[in-house]
C-alpha positions, 0 to 999 in steps of 0.5 A: 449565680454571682450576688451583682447579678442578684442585686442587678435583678432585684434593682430592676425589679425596683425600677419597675415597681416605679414605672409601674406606680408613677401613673397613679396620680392621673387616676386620683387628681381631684381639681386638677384635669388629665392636662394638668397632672401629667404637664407638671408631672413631666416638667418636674421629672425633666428637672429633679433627676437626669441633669442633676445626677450627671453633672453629680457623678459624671465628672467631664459631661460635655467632654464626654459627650464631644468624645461619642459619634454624632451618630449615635447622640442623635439616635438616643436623642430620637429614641426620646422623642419616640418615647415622649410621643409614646408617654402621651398616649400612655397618661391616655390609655391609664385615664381611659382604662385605669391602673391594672389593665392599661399597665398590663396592656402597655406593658406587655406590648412594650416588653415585645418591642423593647426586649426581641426586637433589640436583640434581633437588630443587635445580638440576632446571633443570641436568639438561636442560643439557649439563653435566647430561647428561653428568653422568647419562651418568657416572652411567649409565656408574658404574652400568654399572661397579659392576654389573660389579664385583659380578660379580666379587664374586659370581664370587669368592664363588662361587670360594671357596665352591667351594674350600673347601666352605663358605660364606665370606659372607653374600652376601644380607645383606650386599647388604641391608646395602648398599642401606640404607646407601647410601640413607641415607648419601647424606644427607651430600651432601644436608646438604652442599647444604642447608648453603649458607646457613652457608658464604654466611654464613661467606664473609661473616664472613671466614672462609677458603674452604676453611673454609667447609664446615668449620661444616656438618660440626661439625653433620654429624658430631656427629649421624652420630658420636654415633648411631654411638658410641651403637650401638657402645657399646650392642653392646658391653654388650649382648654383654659385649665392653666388656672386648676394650678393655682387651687390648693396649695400643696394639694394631693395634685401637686404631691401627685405631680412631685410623685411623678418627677421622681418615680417616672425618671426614677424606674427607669434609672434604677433598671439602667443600673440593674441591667448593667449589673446584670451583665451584657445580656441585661438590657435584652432580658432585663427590660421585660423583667422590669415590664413585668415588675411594673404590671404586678405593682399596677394591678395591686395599685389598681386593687389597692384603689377600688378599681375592681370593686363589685366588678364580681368574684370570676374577674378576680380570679382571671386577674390572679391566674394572669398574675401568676402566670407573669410571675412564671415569666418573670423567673424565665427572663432571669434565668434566659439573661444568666444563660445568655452570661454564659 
């Protein structure tokens, strides 16, 4: 096992620590609305990272663009846009059934629609490999775990509705949520694999590997940021919370915000870089490890900030027996993708 594809695995694990922390701020905002944090989230993530980065290390951008099939620009760019309607109902589903357990439900269900489906419609010959099944076995074996914590979180939820004789979430809505979002934010990896031809002909212009991906994601991200930008700009007129901005100076909400503008963009940029080190089976195996990665860091984020305080000793330990049973899966991904490398 060579070390690019060790540094590849250990940066997509990165990535999804990022993608798995991003949200916080939607649960923590203490003057600011839902609307507010995720509207200036996204913009700030829109212009901190994917242009900047391109024209930095993408010598040539627009030359290299004219150089792709119309074809595929439009299907990276519509493969955005799905994902920015998915990003919406995600900020939901979070606000509705906090940290641990919406990071796990959304994760799981965007690991099914980004990692098998993509290698059905572009590598079905793969599936029937040994890499390939290994890699549903993660899959099933990832699927089993998220089942499990959401046990969990149905245990707590039940837990706390108990102690305090009301109701503490929208359980049923947030799940709605989740399965929508998780279809559609899948789209990112899809994007990712269809970009090909613009990290081929970026190789081919010089630029440096780990930039590669960096011309797709400028693409990407407009079209996700924008459509998020747009709604939580929307909500904020529609409900006269435009004014929460002004309170505080630089408050935990705008900390928050600038949070958001960097590990949003900036998970899924570092597994872009990971997954190509990993080798020409790393979008495929190397989504759902970035998945998994970001589950892990949700639930500790979620624990760390008292999500499941006084929710009862069973819950926590069904929570920890999913937990480990992701890890299991997490080893299976990686070993799947090094078959697969042949």
């Amino acid at each position: 096992m060579d070390m690019a594809f060790l540094v590849g695995v250990l940066l997509v694990a990165l990535g999804g620590i990022l993608e798995g922390l991003f949200s916080i701020p939607v649960t923590k905002v203490k003057t600011w609305e839902f609307e507010n944090i995720w509207g200036v989230g996204s913009l700030l993530a829109l212009l901190l990272l994917p242009w900047p980065l391109s024209y930095l290390f993408v010598d040539n951008l627009w030359e290299l663009y004219s150089a792709i099939p119309n074809s595929v620009l439009i299907s990276v760019i519509s493969c955005g846009i799905l994902w920015g309607i998915g990003g919406i109902y995600w900020g939901r589903a979070i606000a509705a059934l906090g940290m641990a357990l919406g990071v796990s439900i959304l994760m799981g269900l965007i690991n099914v629609f980004g990692s098998i489906v993509p290698l059905s419609v572009f590598e079905p010959h793969k599936l029937l490999t040994t890499g390939g099944y290994i890699l549903i076995l993660a899959i099933i074996v990832m699927i089993i775990g998220v089942v499990i914590i959401s046990i969990a979180g149905q245990k707590k939820e039940e837990a706390l509705n108990t102690k305090d004789h009301k109701k503490t979430g929208t359980f049923r809505i947030g799940i709605l949520f989740c399965l929508v979002s998780g279809i559609l934010s899948a789209a990112v990896n899809f994007a990712f694999i269809i970009g090909t031809p613009i990290t081929e002909e970026a190789s081919k212009m010089q630029v440096q590997d780990y930039a590669t991906s960096f011309a797709i994601w400028s693409l990407v991200f407009t079209a996700n940021f924008s459509i998020n930008t747009f709604f939580g700009f929307y909500m904020m007129m529609k409900k006269g919370t435009l004014k929460n901005l002004s309170k505080g100076s630089f408050s935990r909400e705008w900390i928050g915000a600038i949070f958001m503008g960097l590990a949003w963009p900036g998970g899924i940029i570092i597994y872009g870089i990971g997954a190509n080190a990993m080798g020409p089976y790393g979008a495929y195996a190397g989504f759902p490890m970035m998945i998994l990665a970001s589950i892990l860091a949700g639930n500790l984020a979620g624990a760390l900030g008292g999500e499941w305080k006084n929710s009862g000793v069973a819950p926590r330990r069904i929570m920890i027996t999913g937990i480990l049973v992701l890890c299991l899966a997490f080893s299976l991904l990686g070993y799947s993708t090094y078959v697969m490398n042949g």
